[in-house]
PDB file of N, H, CA, C and O in Angstrom:
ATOM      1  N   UNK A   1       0.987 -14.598   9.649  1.00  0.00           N
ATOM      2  CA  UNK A   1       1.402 -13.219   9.559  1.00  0.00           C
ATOM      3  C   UNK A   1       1.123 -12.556  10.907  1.00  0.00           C
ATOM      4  O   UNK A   1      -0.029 -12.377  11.303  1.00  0.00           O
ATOM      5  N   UNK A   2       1.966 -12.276  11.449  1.00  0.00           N
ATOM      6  H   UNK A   2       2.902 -12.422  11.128  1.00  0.00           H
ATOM      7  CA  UNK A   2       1.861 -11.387  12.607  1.00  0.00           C
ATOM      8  C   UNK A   2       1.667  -9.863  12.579  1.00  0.00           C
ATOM      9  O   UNK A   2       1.956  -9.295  11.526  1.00  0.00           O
ATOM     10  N   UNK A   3       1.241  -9.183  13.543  1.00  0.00           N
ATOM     11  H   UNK A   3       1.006  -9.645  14.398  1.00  0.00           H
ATOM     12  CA  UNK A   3       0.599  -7.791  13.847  1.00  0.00           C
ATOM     13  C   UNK A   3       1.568  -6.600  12.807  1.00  0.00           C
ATOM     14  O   UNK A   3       1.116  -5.687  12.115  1.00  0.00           O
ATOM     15  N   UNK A   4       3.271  -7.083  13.044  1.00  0.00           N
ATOM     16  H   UNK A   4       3.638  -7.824  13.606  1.00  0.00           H
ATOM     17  CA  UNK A   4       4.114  -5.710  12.705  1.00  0.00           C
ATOM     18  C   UNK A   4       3.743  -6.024  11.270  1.00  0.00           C
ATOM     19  O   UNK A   4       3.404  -5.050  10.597  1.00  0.00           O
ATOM     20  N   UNK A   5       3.748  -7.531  10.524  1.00  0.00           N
ATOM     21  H   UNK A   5       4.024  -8.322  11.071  1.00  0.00           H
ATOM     22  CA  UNK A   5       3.868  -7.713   9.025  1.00  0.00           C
ATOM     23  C   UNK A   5       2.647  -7.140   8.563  1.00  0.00           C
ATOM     24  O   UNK A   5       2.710  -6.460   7.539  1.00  0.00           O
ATOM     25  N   UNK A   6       1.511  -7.294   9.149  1.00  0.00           N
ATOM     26  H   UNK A   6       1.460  -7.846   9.981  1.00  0.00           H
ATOM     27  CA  UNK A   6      -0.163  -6.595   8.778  1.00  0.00           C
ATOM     28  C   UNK A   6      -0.180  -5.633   8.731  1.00  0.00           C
ATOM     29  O   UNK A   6      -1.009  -5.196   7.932  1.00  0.00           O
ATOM     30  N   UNK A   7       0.768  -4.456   9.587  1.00  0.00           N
ATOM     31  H   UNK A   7       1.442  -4.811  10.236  1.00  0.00           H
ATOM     32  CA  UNK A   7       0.693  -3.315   9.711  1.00  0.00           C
ATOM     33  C   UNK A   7       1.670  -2.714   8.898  1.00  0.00           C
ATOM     34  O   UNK A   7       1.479  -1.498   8.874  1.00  0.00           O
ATOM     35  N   UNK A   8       2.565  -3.031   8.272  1.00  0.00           N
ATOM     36  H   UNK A   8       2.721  -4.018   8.291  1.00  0.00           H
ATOM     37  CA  UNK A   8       3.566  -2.491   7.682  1.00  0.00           C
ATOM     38  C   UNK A   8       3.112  -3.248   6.083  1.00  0.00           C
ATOM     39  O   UNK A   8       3.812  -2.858   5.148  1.00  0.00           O
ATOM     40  N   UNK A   9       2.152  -4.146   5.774  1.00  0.00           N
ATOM     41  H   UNK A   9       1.584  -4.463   6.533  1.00  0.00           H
ATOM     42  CA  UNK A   9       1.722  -4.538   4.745  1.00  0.00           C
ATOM     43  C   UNK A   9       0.590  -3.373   4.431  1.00  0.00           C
ATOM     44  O   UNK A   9       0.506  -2.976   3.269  1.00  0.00           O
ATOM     45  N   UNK A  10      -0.264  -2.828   5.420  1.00  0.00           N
ATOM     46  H   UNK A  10      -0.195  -3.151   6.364  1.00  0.00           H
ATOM     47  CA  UNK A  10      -1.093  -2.204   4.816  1.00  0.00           C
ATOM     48  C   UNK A  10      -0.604  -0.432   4.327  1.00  0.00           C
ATOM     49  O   UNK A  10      -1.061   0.261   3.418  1.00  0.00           O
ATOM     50  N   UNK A  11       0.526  -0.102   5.392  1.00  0.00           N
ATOM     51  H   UNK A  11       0.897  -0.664   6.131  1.00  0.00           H
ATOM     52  CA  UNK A  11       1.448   1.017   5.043  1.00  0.00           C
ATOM     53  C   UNK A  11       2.014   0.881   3.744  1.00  0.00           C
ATOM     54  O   UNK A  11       2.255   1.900   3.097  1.00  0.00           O
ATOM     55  N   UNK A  12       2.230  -0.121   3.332  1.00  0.00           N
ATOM     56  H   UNK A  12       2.034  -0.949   3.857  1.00  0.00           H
ATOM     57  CA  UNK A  12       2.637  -0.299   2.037  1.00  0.00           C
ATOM     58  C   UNK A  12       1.521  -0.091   0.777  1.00  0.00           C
ATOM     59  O   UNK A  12       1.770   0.626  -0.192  1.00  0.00           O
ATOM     60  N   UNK A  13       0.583  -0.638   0.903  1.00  0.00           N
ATOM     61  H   UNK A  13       0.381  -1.220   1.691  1.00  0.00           H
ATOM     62  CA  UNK A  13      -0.866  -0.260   0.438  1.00  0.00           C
ATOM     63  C   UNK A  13      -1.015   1.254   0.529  1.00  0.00           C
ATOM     64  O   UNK A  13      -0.479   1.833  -0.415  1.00  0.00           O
ATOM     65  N   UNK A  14      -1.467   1.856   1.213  1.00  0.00           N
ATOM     66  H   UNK A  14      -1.903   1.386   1.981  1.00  0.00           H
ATOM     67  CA  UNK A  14      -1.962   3.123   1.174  1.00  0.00           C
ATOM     68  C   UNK A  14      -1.021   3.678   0.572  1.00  0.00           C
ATOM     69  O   UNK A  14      -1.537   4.583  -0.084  1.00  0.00           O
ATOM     70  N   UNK A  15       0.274   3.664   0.378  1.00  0.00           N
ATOM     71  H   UNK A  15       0.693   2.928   0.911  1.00  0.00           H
ATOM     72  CA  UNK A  15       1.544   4.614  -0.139  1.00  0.00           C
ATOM     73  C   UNK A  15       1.024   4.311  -1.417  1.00  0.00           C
ATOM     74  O   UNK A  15       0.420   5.188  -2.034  1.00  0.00           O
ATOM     75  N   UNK A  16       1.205   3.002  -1.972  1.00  0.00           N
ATOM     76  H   UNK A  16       1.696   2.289  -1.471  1.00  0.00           H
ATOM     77  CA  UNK A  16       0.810   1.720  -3.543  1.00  0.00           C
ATOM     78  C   UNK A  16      -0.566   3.526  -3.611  1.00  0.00           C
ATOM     79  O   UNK A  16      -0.398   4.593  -4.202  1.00  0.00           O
ATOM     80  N   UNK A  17      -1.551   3.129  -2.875  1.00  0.00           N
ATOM     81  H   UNK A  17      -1.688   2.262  -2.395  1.00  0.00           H
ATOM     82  CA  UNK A  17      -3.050   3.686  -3.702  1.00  0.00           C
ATOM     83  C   UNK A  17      -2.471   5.224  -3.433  1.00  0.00           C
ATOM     84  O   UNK A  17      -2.662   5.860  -4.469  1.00  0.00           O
ATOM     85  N   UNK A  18      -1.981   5.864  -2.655  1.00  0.00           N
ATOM     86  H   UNK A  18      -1.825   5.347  -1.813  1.00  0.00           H
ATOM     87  CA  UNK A  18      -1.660   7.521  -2.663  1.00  0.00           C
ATOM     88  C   UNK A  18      -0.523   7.899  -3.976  1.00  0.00           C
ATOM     89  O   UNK A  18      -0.560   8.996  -4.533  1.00  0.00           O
ATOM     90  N   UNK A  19       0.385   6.913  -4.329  1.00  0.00           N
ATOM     91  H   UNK A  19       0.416   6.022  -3.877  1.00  0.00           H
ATOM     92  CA  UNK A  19       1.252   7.183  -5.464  1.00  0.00           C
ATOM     93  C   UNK A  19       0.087   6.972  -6.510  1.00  0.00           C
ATOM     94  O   UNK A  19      -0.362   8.100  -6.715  1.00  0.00           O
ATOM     95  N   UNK A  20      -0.578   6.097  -7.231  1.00  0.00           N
ATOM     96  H   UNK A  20      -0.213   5.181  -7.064  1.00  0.00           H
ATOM     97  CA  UNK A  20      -1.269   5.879  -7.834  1.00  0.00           C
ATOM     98  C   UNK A  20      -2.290   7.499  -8.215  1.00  0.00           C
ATOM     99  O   UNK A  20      -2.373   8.092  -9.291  1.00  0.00           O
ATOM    100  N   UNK A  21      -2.854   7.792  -7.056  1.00  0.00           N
ATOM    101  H   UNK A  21      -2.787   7.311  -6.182  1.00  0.00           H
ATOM    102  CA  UNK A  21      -3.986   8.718  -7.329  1.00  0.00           C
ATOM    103  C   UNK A  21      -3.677  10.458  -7.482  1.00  0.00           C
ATOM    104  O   UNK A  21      -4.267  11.530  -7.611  1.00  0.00           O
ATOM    105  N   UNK A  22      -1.993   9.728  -7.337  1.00  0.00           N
ATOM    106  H   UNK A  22      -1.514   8.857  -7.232  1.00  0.00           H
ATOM    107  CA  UNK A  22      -1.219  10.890  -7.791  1.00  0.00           C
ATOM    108  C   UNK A  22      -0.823  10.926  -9.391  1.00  0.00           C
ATOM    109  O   UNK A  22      -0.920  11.987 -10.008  1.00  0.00           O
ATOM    110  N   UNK A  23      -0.548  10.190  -9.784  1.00  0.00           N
ATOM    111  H   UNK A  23      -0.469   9.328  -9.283  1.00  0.00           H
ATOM    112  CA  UNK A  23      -0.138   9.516 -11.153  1.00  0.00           C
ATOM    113  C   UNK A  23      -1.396   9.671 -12.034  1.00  0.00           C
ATOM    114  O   UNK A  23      -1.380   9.908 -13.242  1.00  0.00           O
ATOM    115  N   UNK A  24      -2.406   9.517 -11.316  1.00  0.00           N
ATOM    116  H   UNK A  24      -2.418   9.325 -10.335  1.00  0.00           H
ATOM    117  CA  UNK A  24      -3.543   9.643 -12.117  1.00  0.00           C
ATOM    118  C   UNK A  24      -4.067  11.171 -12.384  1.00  0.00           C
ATOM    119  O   UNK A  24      -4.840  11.730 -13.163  1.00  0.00           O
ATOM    120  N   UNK A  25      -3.303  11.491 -11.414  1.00  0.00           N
ATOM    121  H   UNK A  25      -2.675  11.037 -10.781  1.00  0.00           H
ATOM    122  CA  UNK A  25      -4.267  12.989 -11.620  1.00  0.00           C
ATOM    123  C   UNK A  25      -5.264  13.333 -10.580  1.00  0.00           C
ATOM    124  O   UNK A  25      -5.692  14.473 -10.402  1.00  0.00           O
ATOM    125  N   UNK A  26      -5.622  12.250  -9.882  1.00  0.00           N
ATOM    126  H   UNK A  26      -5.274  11.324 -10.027  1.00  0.00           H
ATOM    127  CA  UNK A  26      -6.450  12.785  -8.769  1.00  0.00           C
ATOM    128  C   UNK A  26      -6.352  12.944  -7.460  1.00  0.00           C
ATOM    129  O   UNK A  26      -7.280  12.771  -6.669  1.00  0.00           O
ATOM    130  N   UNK A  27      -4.890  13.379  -7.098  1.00  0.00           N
ATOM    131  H   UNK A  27      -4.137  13.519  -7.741  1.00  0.00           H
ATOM    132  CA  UNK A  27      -4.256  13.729  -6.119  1.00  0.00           C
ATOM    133  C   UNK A  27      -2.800  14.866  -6.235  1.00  0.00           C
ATOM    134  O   UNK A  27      -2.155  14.878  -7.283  1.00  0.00           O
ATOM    135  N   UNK A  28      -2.394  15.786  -5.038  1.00  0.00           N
ATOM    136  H   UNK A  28      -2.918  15.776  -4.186  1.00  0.00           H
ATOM    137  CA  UNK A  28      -1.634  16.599  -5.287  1.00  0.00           C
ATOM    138  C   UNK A  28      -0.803  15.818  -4.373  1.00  0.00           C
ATOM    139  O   UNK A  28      -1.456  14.913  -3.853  1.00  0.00           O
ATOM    140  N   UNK A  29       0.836  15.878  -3.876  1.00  0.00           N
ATOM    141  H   UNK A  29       1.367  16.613  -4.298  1.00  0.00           H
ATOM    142  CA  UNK A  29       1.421  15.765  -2.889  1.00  0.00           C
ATOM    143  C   UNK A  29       2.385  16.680  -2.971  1.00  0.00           C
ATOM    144  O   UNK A  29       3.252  16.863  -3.825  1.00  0.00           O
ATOM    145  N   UNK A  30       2.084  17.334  -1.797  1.00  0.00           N
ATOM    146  H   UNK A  30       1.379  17.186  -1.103  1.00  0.00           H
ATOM    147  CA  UNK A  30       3.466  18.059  -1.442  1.00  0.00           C
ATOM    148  C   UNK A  30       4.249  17.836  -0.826  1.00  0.00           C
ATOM    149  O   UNK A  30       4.158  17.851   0.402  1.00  0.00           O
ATOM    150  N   UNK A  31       5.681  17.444  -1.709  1.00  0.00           N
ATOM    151  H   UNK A  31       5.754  17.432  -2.707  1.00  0.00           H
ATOM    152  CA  UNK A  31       6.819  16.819  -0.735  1.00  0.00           C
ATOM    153  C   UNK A  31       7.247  17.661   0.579  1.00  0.00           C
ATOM    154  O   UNK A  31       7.614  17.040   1.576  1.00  0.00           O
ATOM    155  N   UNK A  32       7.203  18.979   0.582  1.00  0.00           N
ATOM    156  H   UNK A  32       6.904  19.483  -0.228  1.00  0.00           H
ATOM    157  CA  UNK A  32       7.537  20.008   1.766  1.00  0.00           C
ATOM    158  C   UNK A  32       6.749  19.371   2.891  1.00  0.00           C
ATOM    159  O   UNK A  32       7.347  18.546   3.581  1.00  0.00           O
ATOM    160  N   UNK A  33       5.414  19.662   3.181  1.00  0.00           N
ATOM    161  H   UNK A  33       4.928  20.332   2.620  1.00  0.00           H
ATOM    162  CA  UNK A  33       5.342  19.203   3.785  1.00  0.00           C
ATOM    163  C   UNK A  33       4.071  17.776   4.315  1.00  0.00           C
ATOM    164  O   UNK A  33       3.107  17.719   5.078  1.00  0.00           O
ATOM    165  N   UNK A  34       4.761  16.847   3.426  1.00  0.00           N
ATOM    166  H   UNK A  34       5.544  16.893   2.805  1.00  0.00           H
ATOM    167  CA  UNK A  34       3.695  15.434   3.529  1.00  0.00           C
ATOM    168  C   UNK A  34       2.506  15.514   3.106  1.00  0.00           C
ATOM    169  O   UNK A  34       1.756  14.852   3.823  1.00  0.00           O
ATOM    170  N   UNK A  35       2.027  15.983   2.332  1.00  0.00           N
ATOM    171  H   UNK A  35       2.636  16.520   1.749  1.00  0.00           H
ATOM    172  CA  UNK A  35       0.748  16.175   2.941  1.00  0.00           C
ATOM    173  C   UNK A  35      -0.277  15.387   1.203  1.00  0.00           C
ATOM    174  O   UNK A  35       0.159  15.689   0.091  1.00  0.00           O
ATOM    175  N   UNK A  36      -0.812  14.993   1.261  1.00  0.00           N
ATOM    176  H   UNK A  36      -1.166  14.747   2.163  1.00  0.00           H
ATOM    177  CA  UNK A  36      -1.635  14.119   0.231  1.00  0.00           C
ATOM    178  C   UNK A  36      -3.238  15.341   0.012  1.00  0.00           C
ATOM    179  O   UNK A  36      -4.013  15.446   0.963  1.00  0.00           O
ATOM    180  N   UNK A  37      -3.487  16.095  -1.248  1.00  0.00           N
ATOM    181  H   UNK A  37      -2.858  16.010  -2.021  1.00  0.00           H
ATOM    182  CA  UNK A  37      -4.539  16.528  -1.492  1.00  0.00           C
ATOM    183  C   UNK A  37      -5.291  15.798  -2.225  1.00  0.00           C
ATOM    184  O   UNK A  37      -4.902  15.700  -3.389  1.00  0.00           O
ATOM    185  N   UNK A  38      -6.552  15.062  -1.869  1.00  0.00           N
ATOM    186  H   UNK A  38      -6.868  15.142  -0.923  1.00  0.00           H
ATOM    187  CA  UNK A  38      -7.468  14.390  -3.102  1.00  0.00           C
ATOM    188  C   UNK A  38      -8.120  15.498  -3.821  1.00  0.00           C
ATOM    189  O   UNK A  38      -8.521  16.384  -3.067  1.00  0.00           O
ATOM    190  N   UNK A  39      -8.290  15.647  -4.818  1.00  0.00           N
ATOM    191  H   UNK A  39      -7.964  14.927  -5.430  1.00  0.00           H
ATOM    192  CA  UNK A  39      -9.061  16.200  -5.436  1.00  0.00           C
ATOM    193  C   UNK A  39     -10.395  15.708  -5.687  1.00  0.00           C
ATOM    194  O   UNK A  39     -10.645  14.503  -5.721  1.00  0.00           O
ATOM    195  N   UNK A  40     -11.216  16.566  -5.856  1.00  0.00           N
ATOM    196  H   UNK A  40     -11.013  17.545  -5.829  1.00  0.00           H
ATOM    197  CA  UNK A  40     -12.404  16.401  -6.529  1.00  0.00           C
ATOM    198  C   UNK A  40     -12.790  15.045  -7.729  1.00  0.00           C
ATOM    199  O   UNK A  40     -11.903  14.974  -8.580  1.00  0.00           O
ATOM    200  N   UNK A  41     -13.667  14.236  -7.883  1.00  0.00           N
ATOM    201  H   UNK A  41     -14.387  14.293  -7.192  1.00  0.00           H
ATOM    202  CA  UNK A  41     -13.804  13.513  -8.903  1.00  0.00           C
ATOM    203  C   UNK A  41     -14.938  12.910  -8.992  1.00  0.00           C
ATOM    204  O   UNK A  41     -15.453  13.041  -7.881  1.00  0.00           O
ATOM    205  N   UNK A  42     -15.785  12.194  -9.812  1.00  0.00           N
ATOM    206  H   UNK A  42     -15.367  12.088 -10.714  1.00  0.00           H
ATOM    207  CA  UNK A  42     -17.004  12.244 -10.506  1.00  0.00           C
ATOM    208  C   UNK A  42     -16.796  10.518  -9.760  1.00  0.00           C
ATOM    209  O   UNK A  42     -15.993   9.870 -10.432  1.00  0.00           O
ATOM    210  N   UNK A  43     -17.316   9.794  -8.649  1.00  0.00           N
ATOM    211  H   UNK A  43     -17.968  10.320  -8.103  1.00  0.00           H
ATOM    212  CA  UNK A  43     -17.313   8.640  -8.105  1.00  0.00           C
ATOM    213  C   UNK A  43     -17.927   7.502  -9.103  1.00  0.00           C
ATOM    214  O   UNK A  43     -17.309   6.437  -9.111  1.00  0.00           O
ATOM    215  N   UNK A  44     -18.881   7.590  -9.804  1.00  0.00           N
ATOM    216  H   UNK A  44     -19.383   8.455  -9.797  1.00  0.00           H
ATOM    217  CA  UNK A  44     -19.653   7.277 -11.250  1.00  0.00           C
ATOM    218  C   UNK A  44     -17.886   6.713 -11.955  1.00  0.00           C
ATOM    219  O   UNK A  44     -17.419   5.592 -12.158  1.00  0.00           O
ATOM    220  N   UNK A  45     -17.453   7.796 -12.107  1.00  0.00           N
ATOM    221  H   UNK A  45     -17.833   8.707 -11.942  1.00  0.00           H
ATOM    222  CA  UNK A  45     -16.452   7.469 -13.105  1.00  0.00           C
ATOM    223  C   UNK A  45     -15.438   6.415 -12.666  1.00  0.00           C
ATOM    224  O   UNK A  45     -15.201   5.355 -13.247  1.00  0.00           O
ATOM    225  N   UNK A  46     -14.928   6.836 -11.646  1.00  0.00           N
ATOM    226  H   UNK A  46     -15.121   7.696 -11.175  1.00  0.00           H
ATOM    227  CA  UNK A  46     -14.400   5.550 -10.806  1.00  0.00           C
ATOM    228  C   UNK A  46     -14.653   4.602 -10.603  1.00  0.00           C
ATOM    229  O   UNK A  46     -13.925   3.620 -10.752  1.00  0.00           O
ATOM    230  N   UNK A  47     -16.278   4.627 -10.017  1.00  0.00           N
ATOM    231  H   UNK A  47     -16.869   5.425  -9.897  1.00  0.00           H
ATOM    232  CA  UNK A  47     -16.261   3.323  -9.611  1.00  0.00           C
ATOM    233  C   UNK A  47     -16.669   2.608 -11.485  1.00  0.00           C
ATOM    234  O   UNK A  47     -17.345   1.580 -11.438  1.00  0.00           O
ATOM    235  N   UNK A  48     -16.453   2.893 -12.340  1.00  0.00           N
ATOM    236  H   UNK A  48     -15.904   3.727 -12.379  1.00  0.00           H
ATOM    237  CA  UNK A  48     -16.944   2.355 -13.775  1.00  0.00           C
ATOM    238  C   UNK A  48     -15.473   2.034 -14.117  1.00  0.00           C
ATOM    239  O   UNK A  48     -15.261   1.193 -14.990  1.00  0.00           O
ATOM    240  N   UNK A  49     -14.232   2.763 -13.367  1.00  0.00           N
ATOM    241  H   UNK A  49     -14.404   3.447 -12.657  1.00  0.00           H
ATOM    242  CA  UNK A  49     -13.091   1.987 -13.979  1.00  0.00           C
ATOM    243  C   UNK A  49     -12.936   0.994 -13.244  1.00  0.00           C
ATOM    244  O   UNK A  49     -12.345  -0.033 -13.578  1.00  0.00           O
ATOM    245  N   UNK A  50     -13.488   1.224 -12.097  1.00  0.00           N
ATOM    246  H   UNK A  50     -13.968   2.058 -11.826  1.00  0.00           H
ATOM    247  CA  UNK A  50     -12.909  -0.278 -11.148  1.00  0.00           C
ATOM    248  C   UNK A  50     -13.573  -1.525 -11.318  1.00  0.00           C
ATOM    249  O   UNK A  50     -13.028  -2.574 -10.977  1.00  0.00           O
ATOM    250  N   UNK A  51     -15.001  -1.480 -11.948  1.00  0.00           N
ATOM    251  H   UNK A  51     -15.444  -0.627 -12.225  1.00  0.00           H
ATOM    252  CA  UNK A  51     -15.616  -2.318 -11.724  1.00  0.00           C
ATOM    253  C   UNK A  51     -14.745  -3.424 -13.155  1.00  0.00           C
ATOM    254  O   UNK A  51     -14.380  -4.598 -13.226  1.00  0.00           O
ATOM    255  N   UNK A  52     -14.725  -1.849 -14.380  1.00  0.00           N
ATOM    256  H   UNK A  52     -15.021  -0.896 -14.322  1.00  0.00           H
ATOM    257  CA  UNK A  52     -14.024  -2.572 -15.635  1.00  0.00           C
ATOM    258  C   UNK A  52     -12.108  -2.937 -15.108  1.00  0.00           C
ATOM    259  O   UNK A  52     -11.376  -3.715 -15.721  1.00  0.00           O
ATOM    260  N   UNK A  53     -11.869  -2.461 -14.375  1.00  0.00           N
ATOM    261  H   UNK A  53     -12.463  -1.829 -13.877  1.00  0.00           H
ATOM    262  CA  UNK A  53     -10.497  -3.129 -14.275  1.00  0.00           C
ATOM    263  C   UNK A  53     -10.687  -4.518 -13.402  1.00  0.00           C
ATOM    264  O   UNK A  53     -10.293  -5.644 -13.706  1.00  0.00           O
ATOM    265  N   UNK A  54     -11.386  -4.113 -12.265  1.00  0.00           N
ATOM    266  H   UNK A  54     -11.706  -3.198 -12.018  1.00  0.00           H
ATOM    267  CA  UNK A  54     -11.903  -6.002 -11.417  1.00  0.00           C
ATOM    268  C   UNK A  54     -12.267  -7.360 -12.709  1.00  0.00           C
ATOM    269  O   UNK A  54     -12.128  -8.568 -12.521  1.00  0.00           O
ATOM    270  N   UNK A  55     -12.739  -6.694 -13.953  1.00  0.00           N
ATOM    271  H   UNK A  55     -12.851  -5.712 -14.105  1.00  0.00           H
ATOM    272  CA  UNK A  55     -13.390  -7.937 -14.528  1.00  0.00           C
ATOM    273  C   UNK A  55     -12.381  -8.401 -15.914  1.00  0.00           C
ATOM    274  O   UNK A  55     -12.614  -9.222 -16.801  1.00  0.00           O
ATOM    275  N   UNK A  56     -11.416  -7.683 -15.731  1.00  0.00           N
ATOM    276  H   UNK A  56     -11.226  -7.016 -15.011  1.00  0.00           H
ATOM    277  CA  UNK A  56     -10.516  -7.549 -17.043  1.00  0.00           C
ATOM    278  C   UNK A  56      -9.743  -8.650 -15.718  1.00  0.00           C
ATOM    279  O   UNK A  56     -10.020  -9.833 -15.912  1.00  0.00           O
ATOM    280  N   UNK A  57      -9.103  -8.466 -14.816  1.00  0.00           N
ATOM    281  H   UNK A  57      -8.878  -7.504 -14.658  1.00  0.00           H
ATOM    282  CA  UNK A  57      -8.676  -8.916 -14.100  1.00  0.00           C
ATOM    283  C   UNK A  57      -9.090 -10.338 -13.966  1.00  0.00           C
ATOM    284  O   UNK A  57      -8.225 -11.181 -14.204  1.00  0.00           O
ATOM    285  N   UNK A  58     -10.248 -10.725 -13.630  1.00  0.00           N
ATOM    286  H   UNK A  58     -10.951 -10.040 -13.436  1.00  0.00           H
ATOM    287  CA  UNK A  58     -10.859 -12.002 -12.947  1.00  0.00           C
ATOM    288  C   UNK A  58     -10.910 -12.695 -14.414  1.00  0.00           C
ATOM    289  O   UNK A  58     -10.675 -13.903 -14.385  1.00  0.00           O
ATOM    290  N   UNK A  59     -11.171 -12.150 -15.668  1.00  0.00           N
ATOM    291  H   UNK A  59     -11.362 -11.168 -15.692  1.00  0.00           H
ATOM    292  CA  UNK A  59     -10.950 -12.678 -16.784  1.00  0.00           C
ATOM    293  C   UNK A  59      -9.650 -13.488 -17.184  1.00  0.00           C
ATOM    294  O   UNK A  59      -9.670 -14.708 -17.341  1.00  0.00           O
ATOM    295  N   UNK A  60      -8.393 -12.621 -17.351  1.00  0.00           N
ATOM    296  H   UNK A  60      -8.376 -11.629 -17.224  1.00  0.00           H
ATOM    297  CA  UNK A  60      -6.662 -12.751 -17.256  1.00  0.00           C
ATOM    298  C   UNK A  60      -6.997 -14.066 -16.145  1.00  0.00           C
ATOM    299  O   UNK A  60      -6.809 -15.160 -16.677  1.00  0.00           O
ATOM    300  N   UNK A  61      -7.335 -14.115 -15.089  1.00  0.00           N
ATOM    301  H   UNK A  61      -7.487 -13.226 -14.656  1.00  0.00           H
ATOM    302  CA  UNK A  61      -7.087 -15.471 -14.241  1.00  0.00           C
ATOM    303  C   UNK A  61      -7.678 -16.413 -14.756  1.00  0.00           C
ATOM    304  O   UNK A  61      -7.265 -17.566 -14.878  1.00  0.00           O
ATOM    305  N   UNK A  62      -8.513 -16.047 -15.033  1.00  0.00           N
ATOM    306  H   UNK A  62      -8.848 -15.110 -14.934  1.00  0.00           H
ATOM    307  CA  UNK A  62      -9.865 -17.600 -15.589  1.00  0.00           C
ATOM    308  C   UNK A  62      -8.593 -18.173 -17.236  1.00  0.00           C
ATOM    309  O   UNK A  62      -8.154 -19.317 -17.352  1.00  0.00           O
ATOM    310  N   UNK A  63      -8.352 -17.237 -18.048  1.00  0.00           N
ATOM    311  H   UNK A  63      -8.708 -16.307 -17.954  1.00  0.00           H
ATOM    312  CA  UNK A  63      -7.188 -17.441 -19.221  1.00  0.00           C
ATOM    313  C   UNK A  63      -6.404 -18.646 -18.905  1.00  0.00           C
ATOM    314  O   UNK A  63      -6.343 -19.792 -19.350  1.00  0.00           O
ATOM    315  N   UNK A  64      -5.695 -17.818 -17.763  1.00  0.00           N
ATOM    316  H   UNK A  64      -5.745 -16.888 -17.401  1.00  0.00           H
ATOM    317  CA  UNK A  64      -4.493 -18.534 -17.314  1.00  0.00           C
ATOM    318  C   UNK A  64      -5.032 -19.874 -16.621  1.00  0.00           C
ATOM    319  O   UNK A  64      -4.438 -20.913 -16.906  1.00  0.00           O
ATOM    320  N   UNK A  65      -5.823 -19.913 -15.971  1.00  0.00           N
ATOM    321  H   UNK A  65      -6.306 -19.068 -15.740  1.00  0.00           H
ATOM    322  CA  UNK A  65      -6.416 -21.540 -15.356  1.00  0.00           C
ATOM    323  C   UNK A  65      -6.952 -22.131 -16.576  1.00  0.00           C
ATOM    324  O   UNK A  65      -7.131 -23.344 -16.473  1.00  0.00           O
ATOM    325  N   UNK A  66      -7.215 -21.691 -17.541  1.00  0.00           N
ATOM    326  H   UNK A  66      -7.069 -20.706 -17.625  1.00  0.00           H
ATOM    327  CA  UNK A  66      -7.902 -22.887 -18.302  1.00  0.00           C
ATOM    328  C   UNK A  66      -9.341 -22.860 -17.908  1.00  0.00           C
ATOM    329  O   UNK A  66      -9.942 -23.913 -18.121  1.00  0.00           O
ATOM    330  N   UNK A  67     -10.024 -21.880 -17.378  1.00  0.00           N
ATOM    331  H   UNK A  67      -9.535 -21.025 -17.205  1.00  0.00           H
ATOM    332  CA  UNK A  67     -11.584 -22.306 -17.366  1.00  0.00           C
ATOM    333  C   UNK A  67     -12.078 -22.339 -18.170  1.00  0.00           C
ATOM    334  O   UNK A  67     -11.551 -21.877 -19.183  1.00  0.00           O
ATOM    335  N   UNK A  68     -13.183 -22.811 -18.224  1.00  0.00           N
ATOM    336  H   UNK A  68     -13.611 -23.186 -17.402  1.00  0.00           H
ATOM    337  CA  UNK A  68     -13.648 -23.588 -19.807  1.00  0.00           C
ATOM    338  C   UNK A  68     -13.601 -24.067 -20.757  1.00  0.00           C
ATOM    339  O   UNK A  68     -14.329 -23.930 -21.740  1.00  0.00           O
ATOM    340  N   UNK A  69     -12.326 -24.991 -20.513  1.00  0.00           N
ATOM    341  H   UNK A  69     -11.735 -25.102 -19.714  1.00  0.00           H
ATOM    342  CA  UNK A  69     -11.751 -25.954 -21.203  1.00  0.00           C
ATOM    343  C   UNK A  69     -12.712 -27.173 -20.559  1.00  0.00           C
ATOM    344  O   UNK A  69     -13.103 -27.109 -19.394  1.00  0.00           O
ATOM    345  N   UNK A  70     -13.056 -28.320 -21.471  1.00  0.00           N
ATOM    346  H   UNK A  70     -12.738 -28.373 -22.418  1.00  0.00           H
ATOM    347  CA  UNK A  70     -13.727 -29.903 -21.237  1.00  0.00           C
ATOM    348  C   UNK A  70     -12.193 -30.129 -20.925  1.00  0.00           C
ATOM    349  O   UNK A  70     -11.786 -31.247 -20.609  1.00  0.00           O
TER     350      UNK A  70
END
């Protein structure tokens, strides 16, 4: 992967997490003019969904491989 694909991969990311934290509620955007407001939010709470969405996640993979199957 070269420099433009890294850089235009992670532009793609931040748009992915700024639509998201809009959708959620914990962001404003104003299409006029660009501009992304985070709001306020309880970090506790977050980081308690992320930790429960990371392990729901790593779970679904382990499913699909068959771990812990003899």
């Amino acid at each position: 992967m070269n420099i433009t694909s890294a850089a235009r991969l992670i532009a793609y990311g931040v748009g992915l997490g700024a639509s998201l934290l809009a959708l959620a509620g914990y962001a404003t955007f104003d299409a006029a003019t660009g501009t992304l407001d985070i709001l306020p939010f309880n970090i506790s709470v977050v980081s308690t969904w992320a930790i429960t969405a990371f392990t729901n996640a790593l779970a679904a993979v382990a499913l699909l491989r068959g771990w812990g199957k003899k």
